[in-house]
SELOKE-785814 format. One record per residue (C-alpha): x, y, z; residue number from 0. Coordinates in nm, 3 decimals. Layout:
N
+---------+---------+---------+-----+
|      xx |      yy |      zz |   k |
+---------+---------+---------+-----+
|       X |       Y |       Z | NUM |
...
+---------+---------+---------+-----+
end
This chain:
384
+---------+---------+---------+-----+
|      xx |      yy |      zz |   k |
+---------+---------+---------+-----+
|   0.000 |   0.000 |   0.000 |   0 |
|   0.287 |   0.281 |   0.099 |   1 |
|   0.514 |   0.122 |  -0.250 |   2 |
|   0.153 |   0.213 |  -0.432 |   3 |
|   0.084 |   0.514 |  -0.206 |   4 |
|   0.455 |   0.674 |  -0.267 |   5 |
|   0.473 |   0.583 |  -0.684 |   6 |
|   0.130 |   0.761 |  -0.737 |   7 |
|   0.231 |   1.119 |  -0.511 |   8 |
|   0.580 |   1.098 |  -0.787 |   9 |
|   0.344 |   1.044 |  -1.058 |  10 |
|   0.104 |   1.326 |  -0.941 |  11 |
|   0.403 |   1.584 |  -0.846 |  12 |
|   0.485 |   1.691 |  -1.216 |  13 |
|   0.094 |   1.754 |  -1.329 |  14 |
|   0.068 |   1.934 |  -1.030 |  15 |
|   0.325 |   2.164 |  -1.097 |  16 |
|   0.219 |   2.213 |  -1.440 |  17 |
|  -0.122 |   2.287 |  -1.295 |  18 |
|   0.056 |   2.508 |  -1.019 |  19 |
|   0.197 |   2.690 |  -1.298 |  20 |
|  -0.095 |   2.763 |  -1.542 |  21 |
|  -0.361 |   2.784 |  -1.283 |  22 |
|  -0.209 |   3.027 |  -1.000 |  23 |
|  -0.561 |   2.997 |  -0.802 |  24 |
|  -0.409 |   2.602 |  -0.732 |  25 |
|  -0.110 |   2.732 |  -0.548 |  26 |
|  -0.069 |   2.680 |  -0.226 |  27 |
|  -0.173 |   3.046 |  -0.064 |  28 |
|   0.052 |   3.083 |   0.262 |  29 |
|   0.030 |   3.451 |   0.200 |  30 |
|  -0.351 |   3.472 |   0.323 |  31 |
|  -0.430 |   3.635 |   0.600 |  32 |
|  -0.276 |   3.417 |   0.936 |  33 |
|  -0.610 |   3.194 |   1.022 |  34 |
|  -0.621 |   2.875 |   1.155 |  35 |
|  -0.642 |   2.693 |   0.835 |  36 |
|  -0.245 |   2.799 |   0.779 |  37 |
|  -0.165 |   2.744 |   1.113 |  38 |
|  -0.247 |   2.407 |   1.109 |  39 |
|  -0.057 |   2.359 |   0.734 |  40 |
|   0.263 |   2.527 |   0.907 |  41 |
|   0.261 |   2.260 |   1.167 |  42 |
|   0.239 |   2.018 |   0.948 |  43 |
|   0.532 |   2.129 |   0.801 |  44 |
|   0.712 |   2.205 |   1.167 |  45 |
|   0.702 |   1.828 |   1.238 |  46 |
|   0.763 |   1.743 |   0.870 |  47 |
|   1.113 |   1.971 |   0.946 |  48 |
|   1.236 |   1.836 |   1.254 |  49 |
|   1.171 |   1.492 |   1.149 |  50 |
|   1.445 |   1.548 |   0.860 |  51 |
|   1.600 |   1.726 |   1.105 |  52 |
|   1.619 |   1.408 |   1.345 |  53 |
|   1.750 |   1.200 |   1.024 |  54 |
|   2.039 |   1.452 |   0.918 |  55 |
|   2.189 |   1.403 |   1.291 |  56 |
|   2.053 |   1.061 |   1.339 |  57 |
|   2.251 |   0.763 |   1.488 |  58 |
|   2.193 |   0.596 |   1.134 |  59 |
|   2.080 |   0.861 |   0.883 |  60 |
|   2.029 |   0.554 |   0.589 |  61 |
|   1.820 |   0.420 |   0.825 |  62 |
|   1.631 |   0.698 |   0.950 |  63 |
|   1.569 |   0.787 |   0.597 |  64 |
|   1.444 |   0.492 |   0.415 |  65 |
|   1.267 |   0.362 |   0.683 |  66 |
|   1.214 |  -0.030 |   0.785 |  67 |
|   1.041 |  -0.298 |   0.499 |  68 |
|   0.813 |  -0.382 |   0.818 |  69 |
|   0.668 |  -0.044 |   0.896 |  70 |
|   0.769 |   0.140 |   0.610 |  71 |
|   0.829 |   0.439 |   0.768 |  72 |
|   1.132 |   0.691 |   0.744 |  73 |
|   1.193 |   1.026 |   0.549 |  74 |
|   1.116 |   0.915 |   0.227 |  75 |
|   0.784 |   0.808 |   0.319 |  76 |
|   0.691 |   1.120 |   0.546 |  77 |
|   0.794 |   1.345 |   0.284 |  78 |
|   0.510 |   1.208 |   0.019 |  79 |
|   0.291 |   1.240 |   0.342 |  80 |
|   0.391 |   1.586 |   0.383 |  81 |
|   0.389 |   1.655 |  -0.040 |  82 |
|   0.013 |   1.459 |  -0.039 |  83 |
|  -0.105 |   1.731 |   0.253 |  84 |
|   0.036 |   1.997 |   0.081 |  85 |
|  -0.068 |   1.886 |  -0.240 |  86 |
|  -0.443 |   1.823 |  -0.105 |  87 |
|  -0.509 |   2.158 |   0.023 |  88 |
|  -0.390 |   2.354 |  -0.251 |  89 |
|  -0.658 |   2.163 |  -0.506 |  90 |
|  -0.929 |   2.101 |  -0.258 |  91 |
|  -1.072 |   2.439 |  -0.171 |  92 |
|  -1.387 |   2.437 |  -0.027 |  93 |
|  -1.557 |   2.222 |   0.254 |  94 |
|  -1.754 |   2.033 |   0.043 |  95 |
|  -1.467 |   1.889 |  -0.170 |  96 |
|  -1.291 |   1.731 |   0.145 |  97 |
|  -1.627 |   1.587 |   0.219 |  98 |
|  -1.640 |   1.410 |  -0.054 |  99 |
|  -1.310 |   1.290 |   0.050 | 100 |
|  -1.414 |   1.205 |   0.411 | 101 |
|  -1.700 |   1.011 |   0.183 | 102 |
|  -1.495 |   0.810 |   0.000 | 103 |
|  -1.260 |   0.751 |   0.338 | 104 |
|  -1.623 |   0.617 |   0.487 | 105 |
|  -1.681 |   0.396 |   0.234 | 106 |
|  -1.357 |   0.233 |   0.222 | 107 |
|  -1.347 |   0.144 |   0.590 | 108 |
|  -1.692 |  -0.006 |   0.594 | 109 |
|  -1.581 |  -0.185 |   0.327 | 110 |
|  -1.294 |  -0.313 |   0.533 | 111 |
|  -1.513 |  -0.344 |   0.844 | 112 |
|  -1.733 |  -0.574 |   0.692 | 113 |
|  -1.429 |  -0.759 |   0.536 | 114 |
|  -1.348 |  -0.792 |   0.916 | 115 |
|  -1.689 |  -0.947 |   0.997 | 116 |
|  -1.579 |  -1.193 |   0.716 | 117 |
|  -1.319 |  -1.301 |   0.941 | 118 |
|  -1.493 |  -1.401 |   1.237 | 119 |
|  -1.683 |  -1.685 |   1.047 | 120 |
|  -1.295 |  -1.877 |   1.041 | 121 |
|  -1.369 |  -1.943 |   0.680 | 122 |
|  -1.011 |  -2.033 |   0.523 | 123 |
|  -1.087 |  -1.844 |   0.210 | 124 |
|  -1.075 |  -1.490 |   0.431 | 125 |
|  -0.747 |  -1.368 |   0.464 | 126 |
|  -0.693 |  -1.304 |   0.808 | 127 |
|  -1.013 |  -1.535 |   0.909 | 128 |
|  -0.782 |  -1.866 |   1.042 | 129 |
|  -0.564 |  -1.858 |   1.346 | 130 |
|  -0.684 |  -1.549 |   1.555 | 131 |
|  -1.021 |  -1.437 |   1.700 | 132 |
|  -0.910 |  -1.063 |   1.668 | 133 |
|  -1.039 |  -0.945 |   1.372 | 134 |
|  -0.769 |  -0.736 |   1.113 | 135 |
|  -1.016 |  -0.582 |   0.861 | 136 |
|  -0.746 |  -0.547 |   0.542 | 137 |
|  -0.491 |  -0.352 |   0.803 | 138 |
|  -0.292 |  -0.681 |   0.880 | 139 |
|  -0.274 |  -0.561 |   1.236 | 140 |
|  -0.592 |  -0.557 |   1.477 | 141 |
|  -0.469 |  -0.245 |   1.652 | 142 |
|  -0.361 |  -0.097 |   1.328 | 143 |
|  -0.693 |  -0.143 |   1.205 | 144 |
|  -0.908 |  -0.075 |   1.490 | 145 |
|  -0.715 |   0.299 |   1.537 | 146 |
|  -0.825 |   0.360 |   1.116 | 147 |
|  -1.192 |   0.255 |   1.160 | 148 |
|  -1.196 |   0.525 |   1.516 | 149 |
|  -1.128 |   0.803 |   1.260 | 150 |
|  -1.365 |   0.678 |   1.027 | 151 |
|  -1.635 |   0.668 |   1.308 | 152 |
|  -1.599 |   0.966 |   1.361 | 153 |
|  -1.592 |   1.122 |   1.021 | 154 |
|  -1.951 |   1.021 |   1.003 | 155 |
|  -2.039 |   1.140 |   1.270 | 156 |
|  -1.922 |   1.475 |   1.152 | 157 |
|  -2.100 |   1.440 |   0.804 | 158 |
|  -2.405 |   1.369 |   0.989 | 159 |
|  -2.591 |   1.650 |   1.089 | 160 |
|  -2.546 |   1.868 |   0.763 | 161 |
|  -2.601 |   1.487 |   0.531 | 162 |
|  -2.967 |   1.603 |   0.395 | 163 |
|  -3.093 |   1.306 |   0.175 | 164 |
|  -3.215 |   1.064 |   0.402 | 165 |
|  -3.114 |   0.768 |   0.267 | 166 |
|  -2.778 |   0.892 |   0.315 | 167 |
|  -2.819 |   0.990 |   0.685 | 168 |
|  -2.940 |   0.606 |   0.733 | 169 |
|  -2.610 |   0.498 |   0.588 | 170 |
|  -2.459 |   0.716 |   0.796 | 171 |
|  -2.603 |   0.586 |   1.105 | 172 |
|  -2.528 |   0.242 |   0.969 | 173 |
|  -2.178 |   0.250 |   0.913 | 174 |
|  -2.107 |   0.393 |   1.264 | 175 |
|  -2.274 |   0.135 |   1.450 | 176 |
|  -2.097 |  -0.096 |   1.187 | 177 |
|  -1.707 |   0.065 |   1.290 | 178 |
|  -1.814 |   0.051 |   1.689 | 179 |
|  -1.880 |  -0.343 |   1.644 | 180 |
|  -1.537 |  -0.341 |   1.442 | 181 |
|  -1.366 |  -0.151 |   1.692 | 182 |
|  -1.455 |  -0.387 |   1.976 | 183 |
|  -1.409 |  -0.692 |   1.788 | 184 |
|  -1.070 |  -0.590 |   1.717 | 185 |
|  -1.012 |  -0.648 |   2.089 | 186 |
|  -0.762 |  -0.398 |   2.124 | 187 |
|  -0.805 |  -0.203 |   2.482 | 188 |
|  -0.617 |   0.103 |   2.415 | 189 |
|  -0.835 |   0.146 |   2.095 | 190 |
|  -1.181 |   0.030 |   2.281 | 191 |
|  -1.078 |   0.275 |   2.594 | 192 |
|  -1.060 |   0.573 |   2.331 | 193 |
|  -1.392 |   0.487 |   2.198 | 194 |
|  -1.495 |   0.481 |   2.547 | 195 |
|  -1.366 |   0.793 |   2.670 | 196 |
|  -1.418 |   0.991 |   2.355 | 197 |
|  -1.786 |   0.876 |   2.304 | 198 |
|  -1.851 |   0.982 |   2.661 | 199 |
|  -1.702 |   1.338 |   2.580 | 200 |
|  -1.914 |   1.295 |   2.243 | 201 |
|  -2.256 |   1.246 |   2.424 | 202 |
|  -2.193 |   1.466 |   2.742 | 203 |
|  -2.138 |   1.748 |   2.547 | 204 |
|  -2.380 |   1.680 |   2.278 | 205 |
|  -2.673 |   1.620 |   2.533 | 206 |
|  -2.517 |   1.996 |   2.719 | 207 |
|  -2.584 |   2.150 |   2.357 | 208 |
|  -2.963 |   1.965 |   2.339 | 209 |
|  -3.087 |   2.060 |   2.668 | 210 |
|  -2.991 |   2.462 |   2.571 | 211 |
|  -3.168 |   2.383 |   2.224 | 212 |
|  -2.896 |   2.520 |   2.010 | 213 |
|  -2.911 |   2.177 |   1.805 | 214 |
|  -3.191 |   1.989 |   1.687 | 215 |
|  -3.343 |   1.749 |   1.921 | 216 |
|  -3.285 |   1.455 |   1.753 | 217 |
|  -2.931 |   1.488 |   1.764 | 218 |
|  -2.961 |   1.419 |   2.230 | 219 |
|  -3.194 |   1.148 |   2.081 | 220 |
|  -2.898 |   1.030 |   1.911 | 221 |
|  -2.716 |   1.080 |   2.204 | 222 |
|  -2.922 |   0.912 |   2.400 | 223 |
|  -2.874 |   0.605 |   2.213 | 224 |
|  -2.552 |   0.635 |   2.163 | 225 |
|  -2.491 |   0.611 |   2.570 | 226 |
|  -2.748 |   0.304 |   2.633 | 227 |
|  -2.523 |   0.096 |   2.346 | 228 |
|  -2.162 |   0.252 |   2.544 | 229 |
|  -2.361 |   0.100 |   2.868 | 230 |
|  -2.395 |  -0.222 |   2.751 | 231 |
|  -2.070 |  -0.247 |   2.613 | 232 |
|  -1.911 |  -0.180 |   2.899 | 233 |
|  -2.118 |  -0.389 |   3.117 | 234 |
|  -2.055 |  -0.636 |   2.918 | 235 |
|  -1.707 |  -0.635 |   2.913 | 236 |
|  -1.704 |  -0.621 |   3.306 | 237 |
|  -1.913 |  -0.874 |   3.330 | 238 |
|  -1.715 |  -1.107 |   3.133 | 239 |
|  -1.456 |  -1.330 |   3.365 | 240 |
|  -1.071 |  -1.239 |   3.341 | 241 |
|  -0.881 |  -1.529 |   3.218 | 242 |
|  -1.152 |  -1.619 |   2.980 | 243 |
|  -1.168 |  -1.649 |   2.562 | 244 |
|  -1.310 |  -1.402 |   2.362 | 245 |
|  -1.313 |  -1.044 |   2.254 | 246 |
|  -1.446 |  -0.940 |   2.608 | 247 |
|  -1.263 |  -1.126 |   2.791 | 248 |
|  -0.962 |  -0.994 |   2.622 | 249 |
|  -1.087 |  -0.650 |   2.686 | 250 |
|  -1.189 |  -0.725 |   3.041 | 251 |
|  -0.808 |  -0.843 |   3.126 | 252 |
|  -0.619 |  -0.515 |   3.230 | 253 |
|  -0.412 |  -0.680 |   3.499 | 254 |
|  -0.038 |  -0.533 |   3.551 | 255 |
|   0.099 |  -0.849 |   3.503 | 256 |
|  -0.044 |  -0.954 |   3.146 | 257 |
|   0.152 |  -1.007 |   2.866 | 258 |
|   0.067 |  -0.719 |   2.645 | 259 |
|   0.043 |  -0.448 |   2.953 | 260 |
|   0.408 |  -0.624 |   3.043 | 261 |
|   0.512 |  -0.580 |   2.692 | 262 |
|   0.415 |  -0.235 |   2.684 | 263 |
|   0.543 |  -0.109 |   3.033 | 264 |
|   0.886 |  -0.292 |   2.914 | 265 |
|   0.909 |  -0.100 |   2.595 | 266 |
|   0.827 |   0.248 |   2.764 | 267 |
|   1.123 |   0.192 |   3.055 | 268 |
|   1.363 |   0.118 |   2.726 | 269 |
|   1.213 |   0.407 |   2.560 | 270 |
|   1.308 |   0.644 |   2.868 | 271 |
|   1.671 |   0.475 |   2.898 | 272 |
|   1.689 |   0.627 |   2.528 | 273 |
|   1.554 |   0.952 |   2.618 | 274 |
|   1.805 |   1.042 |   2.875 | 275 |
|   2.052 |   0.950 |   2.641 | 276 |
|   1.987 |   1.187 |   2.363 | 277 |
|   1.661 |   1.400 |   2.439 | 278 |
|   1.713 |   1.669 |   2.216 | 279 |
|   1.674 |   1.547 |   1.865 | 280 |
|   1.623 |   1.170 |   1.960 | 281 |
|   1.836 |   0.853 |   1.823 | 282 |
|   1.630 |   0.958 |   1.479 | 283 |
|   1.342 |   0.855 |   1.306 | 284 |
|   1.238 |   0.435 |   1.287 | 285 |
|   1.613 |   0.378 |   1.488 | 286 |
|   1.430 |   0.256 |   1.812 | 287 |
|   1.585 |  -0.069 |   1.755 | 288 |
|   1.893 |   0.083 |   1.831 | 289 |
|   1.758 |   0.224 |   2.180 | 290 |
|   1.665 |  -0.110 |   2.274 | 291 |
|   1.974 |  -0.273 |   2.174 | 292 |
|   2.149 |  -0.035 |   2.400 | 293 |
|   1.879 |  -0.052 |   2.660 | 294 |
|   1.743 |  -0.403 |   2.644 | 295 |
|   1.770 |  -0.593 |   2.999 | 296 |
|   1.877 |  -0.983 |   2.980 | 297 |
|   1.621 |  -1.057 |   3.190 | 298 |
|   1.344 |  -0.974 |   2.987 | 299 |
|   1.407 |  -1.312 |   2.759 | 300 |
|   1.271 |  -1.525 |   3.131 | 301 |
|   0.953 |  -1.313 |   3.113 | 302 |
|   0.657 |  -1.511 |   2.934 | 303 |
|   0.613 |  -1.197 |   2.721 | 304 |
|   0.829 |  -1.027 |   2.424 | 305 |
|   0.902 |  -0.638 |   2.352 | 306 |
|   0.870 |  -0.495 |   2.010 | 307 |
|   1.179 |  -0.397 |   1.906 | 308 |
|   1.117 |  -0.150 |   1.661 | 309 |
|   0.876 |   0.098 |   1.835 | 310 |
|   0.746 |   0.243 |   2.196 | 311 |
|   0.421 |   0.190 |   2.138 | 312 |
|   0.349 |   0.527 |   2.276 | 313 |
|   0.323 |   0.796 |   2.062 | 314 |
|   0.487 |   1.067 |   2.278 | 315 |
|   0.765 |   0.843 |   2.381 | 316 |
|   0.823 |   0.733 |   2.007 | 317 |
|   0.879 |   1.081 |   1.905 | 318 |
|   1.054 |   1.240 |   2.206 | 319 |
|   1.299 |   0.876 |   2.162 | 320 |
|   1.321 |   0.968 |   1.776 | 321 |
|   1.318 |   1.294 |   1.700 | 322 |
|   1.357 |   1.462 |   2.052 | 323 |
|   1.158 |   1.683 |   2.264 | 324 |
|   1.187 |   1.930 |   1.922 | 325 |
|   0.985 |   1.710 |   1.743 | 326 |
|   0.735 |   1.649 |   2.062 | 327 |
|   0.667 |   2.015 |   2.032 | 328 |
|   0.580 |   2.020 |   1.713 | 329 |
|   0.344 |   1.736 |   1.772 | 330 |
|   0.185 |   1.917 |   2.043 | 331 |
|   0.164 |   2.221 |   1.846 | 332 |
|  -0.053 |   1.997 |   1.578 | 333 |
|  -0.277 |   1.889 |   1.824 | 334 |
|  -0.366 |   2.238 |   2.009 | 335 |
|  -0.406 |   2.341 |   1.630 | 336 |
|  -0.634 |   2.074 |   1.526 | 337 |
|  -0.879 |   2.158 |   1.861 | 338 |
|  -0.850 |   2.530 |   1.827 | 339 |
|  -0.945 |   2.453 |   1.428 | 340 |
|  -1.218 |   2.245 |   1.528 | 341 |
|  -1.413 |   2.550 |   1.670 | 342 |
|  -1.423 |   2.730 |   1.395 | 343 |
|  -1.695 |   2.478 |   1.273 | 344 |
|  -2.078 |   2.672 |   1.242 | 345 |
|  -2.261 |   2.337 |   1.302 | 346 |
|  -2.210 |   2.256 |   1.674 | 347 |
|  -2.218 |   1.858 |   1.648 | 348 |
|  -1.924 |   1.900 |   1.411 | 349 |
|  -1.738 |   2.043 |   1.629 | 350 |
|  -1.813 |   1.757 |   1.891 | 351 |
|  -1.777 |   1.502 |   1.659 | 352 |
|  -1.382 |   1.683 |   1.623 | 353 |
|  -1.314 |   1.744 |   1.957 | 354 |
|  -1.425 |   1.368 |   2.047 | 355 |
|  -1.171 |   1.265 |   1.770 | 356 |
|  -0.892 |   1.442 |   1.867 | 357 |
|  -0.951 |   1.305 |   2.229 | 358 |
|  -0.999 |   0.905 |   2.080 | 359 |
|  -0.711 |   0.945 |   1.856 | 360 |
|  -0.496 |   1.126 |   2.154 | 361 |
|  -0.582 |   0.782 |   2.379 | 362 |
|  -0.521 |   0.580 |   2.115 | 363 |
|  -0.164 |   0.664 |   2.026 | 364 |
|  -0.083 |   0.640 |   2.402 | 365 |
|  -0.067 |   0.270 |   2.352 | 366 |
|   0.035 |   0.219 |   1.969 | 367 |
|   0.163 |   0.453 |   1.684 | 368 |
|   0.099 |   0.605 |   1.357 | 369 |
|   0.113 |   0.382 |   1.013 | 370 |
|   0.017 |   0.432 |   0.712 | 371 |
|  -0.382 |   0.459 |   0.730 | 372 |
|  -0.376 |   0.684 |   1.029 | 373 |
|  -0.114 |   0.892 |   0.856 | 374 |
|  -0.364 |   0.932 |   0.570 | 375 |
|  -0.683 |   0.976 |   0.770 | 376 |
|  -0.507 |   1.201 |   0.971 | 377 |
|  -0.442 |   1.422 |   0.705 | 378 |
|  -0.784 |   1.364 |   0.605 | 379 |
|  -0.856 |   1.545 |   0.909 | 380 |
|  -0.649 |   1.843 |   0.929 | 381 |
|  -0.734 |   1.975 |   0.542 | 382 |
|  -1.075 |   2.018 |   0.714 | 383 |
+---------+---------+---------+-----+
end
């Protein structure tokens, strides 16, 4: 997908020039006045700078720069990110073209969710359907996946209120009780705790807005229904025995000592070994394997649970350990841009459908990292 991704951005690059150069309206405007539409773009390109940055003065600038076959990360890739954003906002100019994007983005991931409901009838013919209850959609990874379909929920949540054909708004409501089932059948706690958490923030505020009738009453209806499915989810998952099978019981399980919480906890001490050691620009981009070469305790190969080498699985120890506290403050810059952006937004259940997603993806990077389709949702997101 990023080999197919990367080839079509350097196919793209010279007609978009050309067009650049014949049609000036297509050029990127960074001389209009300082809103925060170009605030956002010029964090993008803030991270986007300290990342190559981190790779000039990285422990293995090769490596920093082409990235790993397994995560295909690195430089290279985050420049056609970076050129894609770019590229995107200067040809997309009004709302409703990126909403036709966020469309297509919709229709994709139900696509893949319902790929993913493929997989839990173990039929050998489904990729992904043999050898794991923990459904993958066509991400590979469960908490890959599940982390895609949370932006995706709430992308149609945002196109709801101001969807007007009502066949449409049925799809709508459809596909985002179809990406909650997805989400939980992924399994994946950080992911499910994000949905939790953010739909909480999502219906609280939602139900504030109702009850002063500055949205329509259907939308705390909505609400309303939202929060008796979040109660039954949850109740369901405590009521499910730790130590059990299952997608609950797998949720249910938070203890200290299990594998994955281990795993985790493990990575973030090696993580902070490779922080003290070089906390300004970090060891440099996808070189975490390097940290916990240096870091990695002995001990660790008695315990009946394994690391992953190659990243923190926390998003703000990832980039503090790779690209320094520099490049955490330009990731925290993105973030207080994306909320401040969000209220801009004239329809009020947008904006809570944004705010919730900044809050689900912000809980759902604490316990994994960005790939590929949250890179491209996520850009999704800030050319709104």
């Amino acid at each position: 997908k990023v080999i197919f991704f990367r080839a079509l951005i350097d196919i793209l690059i010279p007609f978009w020039c050309y067009l650049m150069l014949v049609e000036p309206k297509f050029r990127p405007d960074f001389k209009q006045r300082w809103n925060w539409r170009t605030i956002g773009t010029w964090g993008v390109v803030l991270f986007a700078s300290t990342y190559i940055l981190a790779t000039i003065f990285s422990v293995s600038p090769w490596h920093s720069f082409w990235g790993t076959w397994e995560r295909m990360g690195g430089m290279f890739s985050m420049l056609h990110y970076a050129i894609f954003f770019v590229m995107a906002v200067s040809i997309f100019r009004t709302r409703e073209d990126w909403h036709a994007l966020l469309g297509l983005s919709i229709i994709a991931a139900a696509a893949s969710s319902f790929y993913g409901l493929l997989q839990t009838l173990h039929i050998d013919e489904v990729v992904g359907a043999t050898g794991r209850f923990r459904i993958i959609g066509t991400q590979g990874n469960a908490t890959a996946f599940a982390g895609y379909i949370l932006y995706n929920l709430y992308f149609a949540l945002y196109l709801l209120p101001i969807t007007r054909a009502k066949l449409s708004k049925v799809g709508l409501v459809a596909v985002s009780l179809l990406f909650t089932i997805s989400i939980v059948l992924t399994a994946s706690r950080g992911a499910v705790l994000a949905l939790i958490i953010s739909a909480v923030a999502y219906i609280i505020i939602l139900l504030i807005y109702a009850v002063r009738n500055r949205i329509r009453a259907w939308h705390g209806i909505l609400a309303v229904v939202f929060f008796a499915g979040l109660i039954f989810m949850v109740f369901t998952i405590f009521r499910t025995p730790i130590g059990g099978t299952g997608y609950f019981a797998r949720l249910r399980d938070t203890r200290l000592g299990e594998s994955t919480v281990q795993s985790r906890i493990g990575g973030w001490k090696i993580a902070w070994q490779g922080i003290l050691q070089r906390p300004l620009l970090g060891f440099g981009p996808d070189n975490f394997i390097d940290v916990f070469s240096r870091a990695y305790d002995p001990k660790f190969s008695n315990q009946p649970f394994s690391i992953l080498f190659d990243r923190a699985q926390n998003i703000v120890l990832e980039i503090v350990t790779t690209q320094g506290f520099i490049g955490l403050i330009g990731l925290a810059l993105m973030w207080f841009w994306a909320i401040r952006a969000a209220s801009r937004f004239a329809v009020t259940s947008q904006r809570v459908a944004l705010y919730a997603l900044t809050i689900a993806c912000g809980i759902n990077l604490f316990f994994f990292f960005n790939l590929f389709s949250t890179y491209i949702t996520a850009i999704l997101f800030y050319g709104l």
